[in-house]
Structures are given as C-alpha cells and as structure tokens.
Backbone atoms as SQL, in Angstrom:
CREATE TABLE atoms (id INTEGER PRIMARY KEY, chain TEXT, resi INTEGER, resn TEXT, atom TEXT, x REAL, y REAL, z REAL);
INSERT INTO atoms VALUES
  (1, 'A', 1, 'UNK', 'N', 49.926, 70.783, 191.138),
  (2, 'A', 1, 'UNK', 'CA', 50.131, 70.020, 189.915),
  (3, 'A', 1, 'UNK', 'C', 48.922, 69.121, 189.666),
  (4, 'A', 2, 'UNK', 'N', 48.867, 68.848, 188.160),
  (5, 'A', 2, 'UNK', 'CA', 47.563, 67.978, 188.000),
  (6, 'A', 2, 'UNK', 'C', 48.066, 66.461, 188.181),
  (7, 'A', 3, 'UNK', 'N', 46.639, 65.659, 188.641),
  (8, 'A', 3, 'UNK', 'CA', 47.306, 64.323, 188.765),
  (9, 'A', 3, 'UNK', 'C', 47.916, 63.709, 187.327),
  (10, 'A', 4, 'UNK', 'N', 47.728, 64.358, 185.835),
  (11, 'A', 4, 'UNK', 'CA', 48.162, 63.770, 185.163),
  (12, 'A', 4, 'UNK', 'C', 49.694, 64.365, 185.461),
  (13, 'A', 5, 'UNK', 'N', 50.092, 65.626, 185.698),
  (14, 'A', 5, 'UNK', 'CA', 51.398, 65.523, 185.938),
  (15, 'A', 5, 'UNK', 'C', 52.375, 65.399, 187.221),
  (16, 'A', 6, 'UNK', 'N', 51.516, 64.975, 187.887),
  (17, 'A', 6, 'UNK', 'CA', 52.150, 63.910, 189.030),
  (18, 'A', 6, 'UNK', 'C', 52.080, 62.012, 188.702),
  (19, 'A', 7, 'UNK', 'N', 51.432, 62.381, 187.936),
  (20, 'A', 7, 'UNK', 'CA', 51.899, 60.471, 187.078),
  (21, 'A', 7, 'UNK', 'C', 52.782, 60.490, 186.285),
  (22, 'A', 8, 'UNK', 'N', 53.147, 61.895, 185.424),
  (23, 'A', 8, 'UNK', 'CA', 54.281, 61.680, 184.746),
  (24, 'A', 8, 'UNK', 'C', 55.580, 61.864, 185.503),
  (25, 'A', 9, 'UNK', 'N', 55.542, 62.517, 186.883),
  (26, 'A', 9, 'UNK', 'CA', 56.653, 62.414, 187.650),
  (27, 'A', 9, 'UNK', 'C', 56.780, 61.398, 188.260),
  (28, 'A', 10, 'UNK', 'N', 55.937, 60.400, 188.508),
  (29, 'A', 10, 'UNK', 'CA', 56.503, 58.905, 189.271),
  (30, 'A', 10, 'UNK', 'C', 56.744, 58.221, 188.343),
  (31, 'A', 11, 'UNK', 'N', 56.111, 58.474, 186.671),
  (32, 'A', 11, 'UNK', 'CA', 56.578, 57.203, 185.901),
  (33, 'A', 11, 'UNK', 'C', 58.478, 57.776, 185.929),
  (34, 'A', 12, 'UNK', 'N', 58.842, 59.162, 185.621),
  (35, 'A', 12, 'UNK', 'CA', 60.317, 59.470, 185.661),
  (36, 'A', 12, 'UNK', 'C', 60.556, 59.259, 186.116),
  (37, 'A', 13, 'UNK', 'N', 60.460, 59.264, 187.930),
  (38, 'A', 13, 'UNK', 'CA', 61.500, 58.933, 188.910),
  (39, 'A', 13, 'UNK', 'C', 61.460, 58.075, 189.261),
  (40, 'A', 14, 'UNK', 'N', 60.628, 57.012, 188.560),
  (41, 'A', 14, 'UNK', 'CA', 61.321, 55.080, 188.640),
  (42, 'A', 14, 'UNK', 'C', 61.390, 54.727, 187.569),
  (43, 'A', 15, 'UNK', 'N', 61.705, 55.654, 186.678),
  (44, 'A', 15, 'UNK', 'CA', 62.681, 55.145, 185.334),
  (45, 'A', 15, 'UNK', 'C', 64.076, 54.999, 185.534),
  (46, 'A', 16, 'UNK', 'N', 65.124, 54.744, 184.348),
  (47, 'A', 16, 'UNK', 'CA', 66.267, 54.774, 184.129),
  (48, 'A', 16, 'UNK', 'C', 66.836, 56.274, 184.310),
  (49, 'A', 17, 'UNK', 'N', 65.941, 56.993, 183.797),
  (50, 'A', 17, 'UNK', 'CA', 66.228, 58.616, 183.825),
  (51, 'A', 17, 'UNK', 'C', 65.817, 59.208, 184.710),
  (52, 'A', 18, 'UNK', 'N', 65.607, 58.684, 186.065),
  (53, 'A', 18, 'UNK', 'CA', 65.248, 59.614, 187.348),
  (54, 'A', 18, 'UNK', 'C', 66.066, 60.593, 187.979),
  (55, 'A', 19, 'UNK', 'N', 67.097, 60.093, 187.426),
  (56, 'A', 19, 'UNK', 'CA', 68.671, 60.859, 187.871),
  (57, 'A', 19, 'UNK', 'C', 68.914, 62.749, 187.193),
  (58, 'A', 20, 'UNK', 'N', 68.044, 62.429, 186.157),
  (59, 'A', 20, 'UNK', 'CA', 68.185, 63.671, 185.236),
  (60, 'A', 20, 'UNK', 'C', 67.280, 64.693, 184.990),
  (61, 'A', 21, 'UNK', 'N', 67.091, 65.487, 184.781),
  (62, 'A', 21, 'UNK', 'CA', 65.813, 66.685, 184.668),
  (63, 'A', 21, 'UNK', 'C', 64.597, 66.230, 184.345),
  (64, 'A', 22, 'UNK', 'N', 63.523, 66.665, 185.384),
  (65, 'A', 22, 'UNK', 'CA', 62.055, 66.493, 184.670),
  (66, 'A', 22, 'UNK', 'C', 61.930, 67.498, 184.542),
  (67, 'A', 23, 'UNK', 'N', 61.283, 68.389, 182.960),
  (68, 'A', 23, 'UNK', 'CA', 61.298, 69.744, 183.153),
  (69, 'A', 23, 'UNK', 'C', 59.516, 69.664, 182.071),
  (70, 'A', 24, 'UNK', 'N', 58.869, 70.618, 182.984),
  (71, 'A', 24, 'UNK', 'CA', 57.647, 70.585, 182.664),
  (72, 'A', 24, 'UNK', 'C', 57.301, 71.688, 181.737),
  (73, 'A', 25, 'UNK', 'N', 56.577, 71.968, 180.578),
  (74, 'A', 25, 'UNK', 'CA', 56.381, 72.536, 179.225),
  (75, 'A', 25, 'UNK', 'C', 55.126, 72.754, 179.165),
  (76, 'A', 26, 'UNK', 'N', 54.497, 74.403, 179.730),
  (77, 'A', 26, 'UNK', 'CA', 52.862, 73.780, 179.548),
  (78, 'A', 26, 'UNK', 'C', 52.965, 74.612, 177.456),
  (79, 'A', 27, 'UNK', 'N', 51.905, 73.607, 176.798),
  (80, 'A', 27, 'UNK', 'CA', 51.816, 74.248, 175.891),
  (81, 'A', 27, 'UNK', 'C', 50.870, 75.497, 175.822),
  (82, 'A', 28, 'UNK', 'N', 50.204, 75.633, 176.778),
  (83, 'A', 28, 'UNK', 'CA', 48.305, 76.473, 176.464),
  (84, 'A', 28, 'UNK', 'C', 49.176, 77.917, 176.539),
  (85, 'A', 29, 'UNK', 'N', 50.526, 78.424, 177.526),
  (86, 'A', 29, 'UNK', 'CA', 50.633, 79.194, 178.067),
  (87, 'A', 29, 'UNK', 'C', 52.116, 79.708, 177.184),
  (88, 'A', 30, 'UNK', 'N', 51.953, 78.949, 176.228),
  (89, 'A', 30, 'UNK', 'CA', 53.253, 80.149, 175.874),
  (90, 'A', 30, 'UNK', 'C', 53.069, 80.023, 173.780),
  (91, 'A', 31, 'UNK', 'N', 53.737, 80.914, 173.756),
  (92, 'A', 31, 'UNK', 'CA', 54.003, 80.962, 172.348),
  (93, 'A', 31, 'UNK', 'C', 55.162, 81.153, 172.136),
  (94, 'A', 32, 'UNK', 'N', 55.511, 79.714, 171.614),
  (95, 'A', 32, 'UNK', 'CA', 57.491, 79.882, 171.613),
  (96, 'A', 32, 'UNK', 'C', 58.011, 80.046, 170.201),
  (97, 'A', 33, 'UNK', 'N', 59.156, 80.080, 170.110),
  (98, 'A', 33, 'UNK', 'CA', 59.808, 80.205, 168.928),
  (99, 'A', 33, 'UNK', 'C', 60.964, 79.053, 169.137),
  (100, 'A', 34, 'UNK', 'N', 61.628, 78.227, 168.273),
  (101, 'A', 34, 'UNK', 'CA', 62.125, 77.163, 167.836),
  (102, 'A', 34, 'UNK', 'C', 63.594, 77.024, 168.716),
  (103, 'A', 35, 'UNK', 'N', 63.636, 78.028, 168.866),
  (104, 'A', 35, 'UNK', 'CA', 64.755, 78.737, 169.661),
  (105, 'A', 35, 'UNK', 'C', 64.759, 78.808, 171.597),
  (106, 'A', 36, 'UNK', 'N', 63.197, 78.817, 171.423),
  (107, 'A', 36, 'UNK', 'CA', 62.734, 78.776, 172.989),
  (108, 'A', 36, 'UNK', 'C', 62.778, 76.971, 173.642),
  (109, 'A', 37, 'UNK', 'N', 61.678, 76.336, 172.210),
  (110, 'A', 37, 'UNK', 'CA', 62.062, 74.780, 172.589),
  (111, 'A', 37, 'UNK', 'C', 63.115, 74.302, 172.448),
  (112, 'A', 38, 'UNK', 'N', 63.901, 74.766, 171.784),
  (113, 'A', 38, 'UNK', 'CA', 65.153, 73.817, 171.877),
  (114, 'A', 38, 'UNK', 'C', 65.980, 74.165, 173.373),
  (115, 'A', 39, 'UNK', 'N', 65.854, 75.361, 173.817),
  (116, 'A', 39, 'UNK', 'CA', 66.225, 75.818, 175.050),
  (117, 'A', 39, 'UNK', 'C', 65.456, 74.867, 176.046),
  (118, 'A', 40, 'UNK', 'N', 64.260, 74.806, 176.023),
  (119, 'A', 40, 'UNK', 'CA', 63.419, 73.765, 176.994),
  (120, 'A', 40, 'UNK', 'C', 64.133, 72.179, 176.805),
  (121, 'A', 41, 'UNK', 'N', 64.372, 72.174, 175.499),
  (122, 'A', 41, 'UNK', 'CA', 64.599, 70.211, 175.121),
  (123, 'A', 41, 'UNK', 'C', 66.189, 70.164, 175.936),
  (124, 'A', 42, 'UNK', 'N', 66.909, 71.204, 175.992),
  (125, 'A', 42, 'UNK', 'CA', 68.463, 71.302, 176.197),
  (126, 'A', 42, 'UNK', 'C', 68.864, 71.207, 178.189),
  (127, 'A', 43, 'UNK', 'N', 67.376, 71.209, 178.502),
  (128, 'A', 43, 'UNK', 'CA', 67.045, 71.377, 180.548),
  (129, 'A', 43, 'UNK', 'C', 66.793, 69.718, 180.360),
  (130, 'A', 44, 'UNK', 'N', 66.131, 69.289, 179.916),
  (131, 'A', 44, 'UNK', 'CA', 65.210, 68.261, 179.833),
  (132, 'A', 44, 'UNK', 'C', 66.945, 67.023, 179.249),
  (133, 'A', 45, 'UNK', 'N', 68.002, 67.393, 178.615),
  (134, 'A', 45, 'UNK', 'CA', 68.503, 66.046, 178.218),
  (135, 'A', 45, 'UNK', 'C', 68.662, 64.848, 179.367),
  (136, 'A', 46, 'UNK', 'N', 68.680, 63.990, 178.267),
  (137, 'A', 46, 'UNK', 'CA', 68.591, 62.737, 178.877),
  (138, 'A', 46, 'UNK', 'C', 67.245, 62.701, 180.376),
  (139, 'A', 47, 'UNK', 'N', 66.538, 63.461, 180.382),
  (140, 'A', 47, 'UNK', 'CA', 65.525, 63.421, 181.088),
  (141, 'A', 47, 'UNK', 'C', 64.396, 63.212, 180.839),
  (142, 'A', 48, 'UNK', 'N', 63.341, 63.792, 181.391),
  (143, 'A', 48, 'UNK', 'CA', 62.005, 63.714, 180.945),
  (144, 'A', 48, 'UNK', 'C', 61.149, 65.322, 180.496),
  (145, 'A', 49, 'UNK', 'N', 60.534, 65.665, 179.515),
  (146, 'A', 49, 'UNK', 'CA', 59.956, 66.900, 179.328),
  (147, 'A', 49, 'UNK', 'C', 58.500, 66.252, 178.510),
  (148, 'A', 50, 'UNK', 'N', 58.127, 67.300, 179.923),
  (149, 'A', 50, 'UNK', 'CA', 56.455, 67.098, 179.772),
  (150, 'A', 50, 'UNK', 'C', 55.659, 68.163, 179.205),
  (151, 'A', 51, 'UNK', 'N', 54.908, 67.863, 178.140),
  (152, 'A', 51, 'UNK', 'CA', 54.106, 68.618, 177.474),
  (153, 'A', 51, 'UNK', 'C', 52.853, 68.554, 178.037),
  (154, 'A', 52, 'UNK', 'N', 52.448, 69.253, 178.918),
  (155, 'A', 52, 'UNK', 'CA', 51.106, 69.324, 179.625),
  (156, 'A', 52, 'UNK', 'C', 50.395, 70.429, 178.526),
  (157, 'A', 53, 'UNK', 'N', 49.058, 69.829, 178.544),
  (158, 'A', 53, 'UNK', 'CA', 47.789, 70.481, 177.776),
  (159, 'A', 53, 'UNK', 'C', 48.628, 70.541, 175.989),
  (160, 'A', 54, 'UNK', 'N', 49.035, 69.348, 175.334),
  (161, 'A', 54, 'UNK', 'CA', 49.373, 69.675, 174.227),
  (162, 'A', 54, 'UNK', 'C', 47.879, 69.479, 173.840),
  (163, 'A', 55, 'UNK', 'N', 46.917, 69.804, 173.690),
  (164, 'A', 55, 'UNK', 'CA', 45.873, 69.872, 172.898),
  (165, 'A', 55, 'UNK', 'C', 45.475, 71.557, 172.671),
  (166, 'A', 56, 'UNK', 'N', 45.982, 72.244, 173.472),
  (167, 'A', 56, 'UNK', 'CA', 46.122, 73.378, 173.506),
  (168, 'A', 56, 'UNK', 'C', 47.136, 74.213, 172.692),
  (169, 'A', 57, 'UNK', 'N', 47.981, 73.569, 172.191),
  (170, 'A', 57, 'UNK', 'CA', 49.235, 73.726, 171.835),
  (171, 'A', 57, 'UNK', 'C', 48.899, 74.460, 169.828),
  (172, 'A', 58, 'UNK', 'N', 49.061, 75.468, 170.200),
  (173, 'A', 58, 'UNK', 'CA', 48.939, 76.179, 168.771),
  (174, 'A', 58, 'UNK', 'C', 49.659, 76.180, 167.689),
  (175, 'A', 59, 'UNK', 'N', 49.434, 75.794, 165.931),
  (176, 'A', 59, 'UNK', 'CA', 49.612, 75.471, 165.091),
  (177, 'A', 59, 'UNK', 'C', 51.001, 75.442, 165.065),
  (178, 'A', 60, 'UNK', 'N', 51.785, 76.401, 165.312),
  (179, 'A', 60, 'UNK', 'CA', 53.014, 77.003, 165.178),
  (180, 'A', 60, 'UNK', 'C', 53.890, 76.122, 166.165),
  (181, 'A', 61, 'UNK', 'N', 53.475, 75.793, 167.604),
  (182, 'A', 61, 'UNK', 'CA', 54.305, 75.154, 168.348),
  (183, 'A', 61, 'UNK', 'C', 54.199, 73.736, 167.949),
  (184, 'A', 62, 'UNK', 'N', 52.425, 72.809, 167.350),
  (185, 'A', 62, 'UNK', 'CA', 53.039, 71.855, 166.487),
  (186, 'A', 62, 'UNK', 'C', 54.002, 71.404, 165.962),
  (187, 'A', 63, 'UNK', 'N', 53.898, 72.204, 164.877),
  (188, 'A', 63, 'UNK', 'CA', 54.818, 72.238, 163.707),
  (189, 'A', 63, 'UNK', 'C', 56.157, 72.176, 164.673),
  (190, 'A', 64, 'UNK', 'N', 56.854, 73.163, 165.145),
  (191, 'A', 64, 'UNK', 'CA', 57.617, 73.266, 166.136),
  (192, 'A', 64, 'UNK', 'C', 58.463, 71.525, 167.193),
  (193, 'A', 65, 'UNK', 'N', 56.799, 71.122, 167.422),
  (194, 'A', 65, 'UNK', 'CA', 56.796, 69.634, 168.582),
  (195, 'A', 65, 'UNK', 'C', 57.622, 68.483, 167.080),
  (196, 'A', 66, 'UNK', 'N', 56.522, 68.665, 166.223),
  (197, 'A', 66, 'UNK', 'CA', 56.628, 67.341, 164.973),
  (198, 'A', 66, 'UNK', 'C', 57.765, 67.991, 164.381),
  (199, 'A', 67, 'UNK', 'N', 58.453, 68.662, 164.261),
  (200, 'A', 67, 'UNK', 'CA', 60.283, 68.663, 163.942),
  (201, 'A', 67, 'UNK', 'C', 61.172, 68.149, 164.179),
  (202, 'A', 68, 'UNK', 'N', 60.983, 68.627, 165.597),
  (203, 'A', 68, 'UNK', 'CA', 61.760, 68.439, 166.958),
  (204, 'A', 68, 'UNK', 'C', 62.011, 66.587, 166.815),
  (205, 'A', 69, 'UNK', 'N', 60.713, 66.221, 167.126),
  (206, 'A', 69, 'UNK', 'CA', 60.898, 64.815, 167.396),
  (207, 'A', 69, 'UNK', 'C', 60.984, 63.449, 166.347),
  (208, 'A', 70, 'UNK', 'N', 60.806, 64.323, 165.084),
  (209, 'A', 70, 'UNK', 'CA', 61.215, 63.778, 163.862),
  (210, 'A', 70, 'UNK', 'C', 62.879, 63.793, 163.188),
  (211, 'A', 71, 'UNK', 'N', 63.096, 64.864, 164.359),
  (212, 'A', 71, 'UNK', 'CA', 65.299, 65.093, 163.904),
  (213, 'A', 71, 'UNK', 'C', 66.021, 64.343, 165.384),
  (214, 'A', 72, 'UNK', 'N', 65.289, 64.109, 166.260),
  (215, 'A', 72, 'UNK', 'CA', 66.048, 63.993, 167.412),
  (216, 'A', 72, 'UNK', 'C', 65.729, 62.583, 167.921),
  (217, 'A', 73, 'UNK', 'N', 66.695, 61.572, 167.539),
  (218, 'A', 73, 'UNK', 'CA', 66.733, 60.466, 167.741),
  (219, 'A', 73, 'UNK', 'C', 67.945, 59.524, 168.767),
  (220, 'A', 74, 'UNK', 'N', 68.361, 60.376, 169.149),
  (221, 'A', 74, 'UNK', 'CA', 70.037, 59.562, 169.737),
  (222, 'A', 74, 'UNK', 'C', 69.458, 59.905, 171.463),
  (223, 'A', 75, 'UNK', 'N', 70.021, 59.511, 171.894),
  (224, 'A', 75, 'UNK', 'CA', 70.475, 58.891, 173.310),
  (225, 'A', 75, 'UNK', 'C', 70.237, 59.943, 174.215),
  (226, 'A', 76, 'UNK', 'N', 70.814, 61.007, 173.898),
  (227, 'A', 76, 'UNK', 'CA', 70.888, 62.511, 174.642),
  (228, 'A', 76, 'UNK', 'C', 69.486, 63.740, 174.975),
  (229, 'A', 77, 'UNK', 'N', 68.455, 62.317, 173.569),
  (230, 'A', 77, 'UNK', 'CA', 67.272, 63.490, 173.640),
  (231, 'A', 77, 'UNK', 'C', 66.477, 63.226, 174.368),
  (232, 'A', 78, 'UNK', 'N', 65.716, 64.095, 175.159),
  (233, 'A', 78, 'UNK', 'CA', 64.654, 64.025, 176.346),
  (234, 'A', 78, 'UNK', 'C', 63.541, 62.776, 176.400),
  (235, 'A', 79, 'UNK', 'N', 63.219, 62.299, 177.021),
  (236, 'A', 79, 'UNK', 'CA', 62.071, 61.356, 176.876),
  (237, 'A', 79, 'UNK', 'C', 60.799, 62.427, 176.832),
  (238, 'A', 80, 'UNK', 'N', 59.834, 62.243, 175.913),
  (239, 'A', 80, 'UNK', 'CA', 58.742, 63.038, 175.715),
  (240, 'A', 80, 'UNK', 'C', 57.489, 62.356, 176.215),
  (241, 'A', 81, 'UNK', 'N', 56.516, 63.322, 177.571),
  (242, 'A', 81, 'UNK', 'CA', 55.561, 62.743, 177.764),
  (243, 'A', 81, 'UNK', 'C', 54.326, 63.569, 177.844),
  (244, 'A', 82, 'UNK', 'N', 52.893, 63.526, 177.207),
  (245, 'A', 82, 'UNK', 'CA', 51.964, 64.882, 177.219),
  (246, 'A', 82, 'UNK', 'C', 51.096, 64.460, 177.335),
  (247, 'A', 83, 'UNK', 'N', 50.206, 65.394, 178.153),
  (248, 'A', 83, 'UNK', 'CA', 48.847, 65.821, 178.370),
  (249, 'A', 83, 'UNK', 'C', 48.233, 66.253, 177.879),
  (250, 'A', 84, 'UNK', 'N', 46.956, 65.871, 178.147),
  (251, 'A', 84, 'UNK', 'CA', 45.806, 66.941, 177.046),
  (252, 'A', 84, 'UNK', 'C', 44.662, 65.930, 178.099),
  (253, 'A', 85, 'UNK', 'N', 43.456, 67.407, 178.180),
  (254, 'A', 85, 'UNK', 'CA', 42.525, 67.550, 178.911),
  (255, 'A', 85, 'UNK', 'C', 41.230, 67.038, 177.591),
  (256, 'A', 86, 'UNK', 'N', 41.469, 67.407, 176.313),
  (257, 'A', 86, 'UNK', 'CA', 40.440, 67.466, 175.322),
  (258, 'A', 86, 'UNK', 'C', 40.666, 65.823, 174.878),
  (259, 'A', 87, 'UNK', 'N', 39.802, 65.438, 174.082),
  (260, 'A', 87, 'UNK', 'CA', 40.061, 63.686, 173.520),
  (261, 'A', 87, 'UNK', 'C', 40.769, 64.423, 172.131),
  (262, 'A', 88, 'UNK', 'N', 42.265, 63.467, 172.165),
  (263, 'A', 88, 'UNK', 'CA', 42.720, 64.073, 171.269),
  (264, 'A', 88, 'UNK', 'C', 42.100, 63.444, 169.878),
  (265, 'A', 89, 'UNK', 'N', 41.407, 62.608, 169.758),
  (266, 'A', 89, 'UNK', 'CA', 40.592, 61.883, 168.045),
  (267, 'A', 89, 'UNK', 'C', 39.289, 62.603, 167.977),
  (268, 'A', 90, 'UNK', 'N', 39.169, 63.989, 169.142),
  (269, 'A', 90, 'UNK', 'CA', 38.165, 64.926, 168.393),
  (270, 'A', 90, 'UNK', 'C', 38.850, 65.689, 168.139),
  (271, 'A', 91, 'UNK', 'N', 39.960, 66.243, 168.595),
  (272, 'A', 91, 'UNK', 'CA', 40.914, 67.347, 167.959),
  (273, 'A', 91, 'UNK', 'C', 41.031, 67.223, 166.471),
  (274, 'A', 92, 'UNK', 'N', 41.829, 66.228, 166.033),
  (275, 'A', 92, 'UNK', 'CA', 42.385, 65.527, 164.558),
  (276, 'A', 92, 'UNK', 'C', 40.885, 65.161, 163.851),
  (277, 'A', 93, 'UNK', 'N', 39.974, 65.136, 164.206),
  (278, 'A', 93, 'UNK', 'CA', 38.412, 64.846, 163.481),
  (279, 'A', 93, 'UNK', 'C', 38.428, 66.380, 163.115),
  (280, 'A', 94, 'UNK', 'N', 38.585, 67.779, 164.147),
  (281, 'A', 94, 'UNK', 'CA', 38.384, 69.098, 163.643),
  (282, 'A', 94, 'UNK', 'C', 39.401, 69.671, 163.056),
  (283, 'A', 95, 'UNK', 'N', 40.517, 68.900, 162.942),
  (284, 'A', 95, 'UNK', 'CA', 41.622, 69.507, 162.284),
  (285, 'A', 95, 'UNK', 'C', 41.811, 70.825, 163.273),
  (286, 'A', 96, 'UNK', 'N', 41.830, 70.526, 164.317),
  (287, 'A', 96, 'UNK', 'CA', 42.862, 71.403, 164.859),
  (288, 'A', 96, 'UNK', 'C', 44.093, 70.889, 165.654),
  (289, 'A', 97, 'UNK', 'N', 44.147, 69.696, 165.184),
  (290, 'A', 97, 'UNK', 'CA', 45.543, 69.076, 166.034),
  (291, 'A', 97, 'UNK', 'C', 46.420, 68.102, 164.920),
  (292, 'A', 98, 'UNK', 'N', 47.500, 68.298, 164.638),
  (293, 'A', 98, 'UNK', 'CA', 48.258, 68.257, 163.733),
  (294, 'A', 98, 'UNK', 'C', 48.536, 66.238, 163.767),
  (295, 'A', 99, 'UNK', 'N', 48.000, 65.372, 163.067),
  (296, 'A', 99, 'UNK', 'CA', 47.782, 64.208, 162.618),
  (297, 'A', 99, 'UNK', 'C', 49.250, 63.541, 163.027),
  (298, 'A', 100, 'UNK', 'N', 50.312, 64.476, 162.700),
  (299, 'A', 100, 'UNK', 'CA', 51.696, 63.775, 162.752),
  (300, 'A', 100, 'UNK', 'C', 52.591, 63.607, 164.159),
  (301, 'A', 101, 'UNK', 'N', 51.405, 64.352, 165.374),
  (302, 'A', 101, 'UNK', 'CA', 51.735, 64.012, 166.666),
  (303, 'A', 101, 'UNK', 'C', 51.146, 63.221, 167.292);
C-alpha cells in the first residue's frame, strides 16, 4: 500500500468510524458504471472509501464521483477520502479534472 493510503487507514481507524468498512477504490484501474459505485459506496457505509489516484479517474467516473456526493448527504453515507499522485490545480488548469470535485 502507498503511504498515502496507509494515512488514510490510521486517520479511519482513530476515527468515530473505525468500527466500519474501509474499502479502498483505485480510480486509474477500473471503468465503472453507476451501478458498480454505488455497489462500492454500499461496502464502505458508514465507513470510510478511499479514492486512490482520483486524478486518474476518467471523465465518466467523475461525473459518476460529483453525483454521488452531491445526492448523498445523511448519516449512512461513507466518509470520502482521495489520492492523487498529479497536483490536482494542474489537472483543473488542463481541464482534465472536473472543477466540481
């Protein structure tokens, strides 16, 4: 695991939500359908789900991320935490990383 996602597992397991799923999400490596993340967000309740390499994360799973976390506001939904290897304010300077994440 990378040390960024071994920092996101100690910040979970001395949170409030250590008790509940950390379930890890790389974006570079998959191409999901809306149907796949919500399956990932549904491991992850009341837990933690980590988006490792969202700079990698292609147009479609964006769109996909900025839905998700724009409808899901109550108690039950995952705590969201992500990575990215690239500086994400050169991503959004090339417009390849979606402004609303």
């Amino acid at each position: 695991a990378s040390g960024k996602a071994l920092l996101a597992r100690l910040v979970h397991d001395r949170s409030m939500v250590s008790k509940s799923s950390f379930v890890p999400f790389d974006c570079a490596s998959r191409s999901v359908s809306v149907e796949d993340f919500e399956a990932f967000t549904k491991k992850a309740m009341k837990g933690t789900l980590l988006l490792q390499n969202v700079h990698d994360a292609s147009r479609s799973l964006q769109i996909i991320l900025t839905s998700y976390l724009s409808s899901h506001h109550d108690e039950n939904a995952p705590r969201i935490v992500a990575t990215a290897h690239d500086k994400i304010r050169d991503l959004l300077a090339e417009g390849t990383f979606s402004e609303d994440l």
